[in-house]
NUKE-813961 format. One record per residue: x, y, z of N, C-alpha, C in turn. Coordinates in steps of 0.1 Angstrom, whole numbers, plus 5000, padded with zeros to 4 digits. Each point is the difference from the previous one (the first is absolute). Layout:
% residues N
XYZXYZXYZ...
//
This chain:
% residues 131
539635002159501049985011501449984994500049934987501649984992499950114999499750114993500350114998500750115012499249975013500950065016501249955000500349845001500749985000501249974992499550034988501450024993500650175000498950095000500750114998499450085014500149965013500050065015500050154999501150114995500650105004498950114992500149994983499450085000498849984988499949885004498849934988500250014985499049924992499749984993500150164986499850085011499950164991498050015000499750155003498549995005499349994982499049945001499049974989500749904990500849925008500849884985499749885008498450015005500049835008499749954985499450064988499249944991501349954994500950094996501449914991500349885010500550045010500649895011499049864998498850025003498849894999500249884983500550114994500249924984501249935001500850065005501249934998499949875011499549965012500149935007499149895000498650104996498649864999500249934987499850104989499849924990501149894993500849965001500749865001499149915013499249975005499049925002498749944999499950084994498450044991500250034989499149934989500149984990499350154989498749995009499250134999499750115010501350075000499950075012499550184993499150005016499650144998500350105010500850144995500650065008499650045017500449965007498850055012500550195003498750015007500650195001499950015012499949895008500950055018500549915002500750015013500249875007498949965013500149945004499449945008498950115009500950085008499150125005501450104999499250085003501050165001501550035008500149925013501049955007501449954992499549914992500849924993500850044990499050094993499650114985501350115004499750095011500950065006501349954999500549855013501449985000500749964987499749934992500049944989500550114987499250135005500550114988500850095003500250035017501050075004500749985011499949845001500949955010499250005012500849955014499750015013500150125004501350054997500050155004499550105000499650004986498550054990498849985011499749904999499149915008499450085015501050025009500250035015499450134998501150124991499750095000498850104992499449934993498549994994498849985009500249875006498849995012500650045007501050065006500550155010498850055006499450014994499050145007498949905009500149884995498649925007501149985015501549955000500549975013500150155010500550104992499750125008498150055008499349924994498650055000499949885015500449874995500149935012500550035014501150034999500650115011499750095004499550074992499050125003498849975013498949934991499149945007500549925014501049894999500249945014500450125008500850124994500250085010498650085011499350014990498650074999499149955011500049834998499349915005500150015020501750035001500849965011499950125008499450144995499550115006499249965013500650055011498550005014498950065000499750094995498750055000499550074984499749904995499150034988498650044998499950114993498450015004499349894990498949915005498849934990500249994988499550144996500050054989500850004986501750045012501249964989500249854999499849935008499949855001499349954988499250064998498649904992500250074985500550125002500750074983501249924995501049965009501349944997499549884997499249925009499649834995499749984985499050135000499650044984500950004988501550065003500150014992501549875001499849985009500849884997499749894994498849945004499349934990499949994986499450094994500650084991501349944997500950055003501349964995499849874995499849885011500049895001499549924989498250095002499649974983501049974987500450145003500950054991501049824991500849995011501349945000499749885000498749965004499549844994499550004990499050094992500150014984500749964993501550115005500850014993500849874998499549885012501149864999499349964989498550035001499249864996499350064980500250115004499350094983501550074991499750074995501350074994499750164999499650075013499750145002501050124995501249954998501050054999499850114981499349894996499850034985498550085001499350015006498450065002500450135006499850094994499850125008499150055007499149974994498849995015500249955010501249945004499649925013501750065005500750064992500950075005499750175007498749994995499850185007499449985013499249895006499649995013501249985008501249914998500449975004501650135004500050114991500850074999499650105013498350034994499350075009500249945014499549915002500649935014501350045007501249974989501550075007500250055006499450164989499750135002499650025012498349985003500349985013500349965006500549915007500349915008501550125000500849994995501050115005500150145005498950064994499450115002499250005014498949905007500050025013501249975007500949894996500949995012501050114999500150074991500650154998499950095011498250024999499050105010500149975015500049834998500149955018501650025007500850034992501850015003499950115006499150164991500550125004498850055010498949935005499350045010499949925013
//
């Protein structure tokens, strides 16, 4: 969080939480060992490329939001699309609490479900726009 807030605009610079972490922790700790994230991915994010960085990175989760509330607010949905969309919202959801509570950001495995997810999730509301 020193790290947001001392450098807000455009962070730290991406993959120098480990230098930044040295320079700040270790004058309190006598035996300090380098940590290789921060807290969760959120943080990891603003911290290496700012807020700005930040916004427009998880971008696609607020557009996906929007998307969906648009989606949701339809009068006549069939079942079907209903119970596809819950699906893959969920999903997301998974997704974005992992990502507070684990460090998925660095796992690639758990970046391909989650990409795949996008994918679609754009890709039907693409199909449902033009029909």
């Amino acid at each position: 969080i020193k790290s947001i807030i001392d450098y807000p605009i455009f962070g730290i610079g991406l993959g120098n939480w480990k230098v930044f972490s040295i320079k700040t922790e270790s004058q309190e700790y006598d035996e300090y060992q380098i940590p290789y994230h921060v807290h969760n991915d959120y943080l990891e994010v603003a911290a290496e490329i700012g807020i700005i960085g930040m916004i427009l990175f998880y971008g696609i989760y607020i557009y996906l939001l929007i998307m969906y509330t648009k989606f949701f607010r339809k009068p006549k949905i069939p079942d079907s699309d209903k119970i596809f969309a819950i699906t893959l919202v969920l999903g997301l959801i998974v997704y974005l609490i992992d990502s507070f509570l684990n460090f998925p950001f660095t796992r690639p495995v758990m970046q391909i479900p989650n990409l795949f997810l996008i994918g679609l999730s754009i890709s039907c509301h693409l199909t449902l726009l033009h029909s």
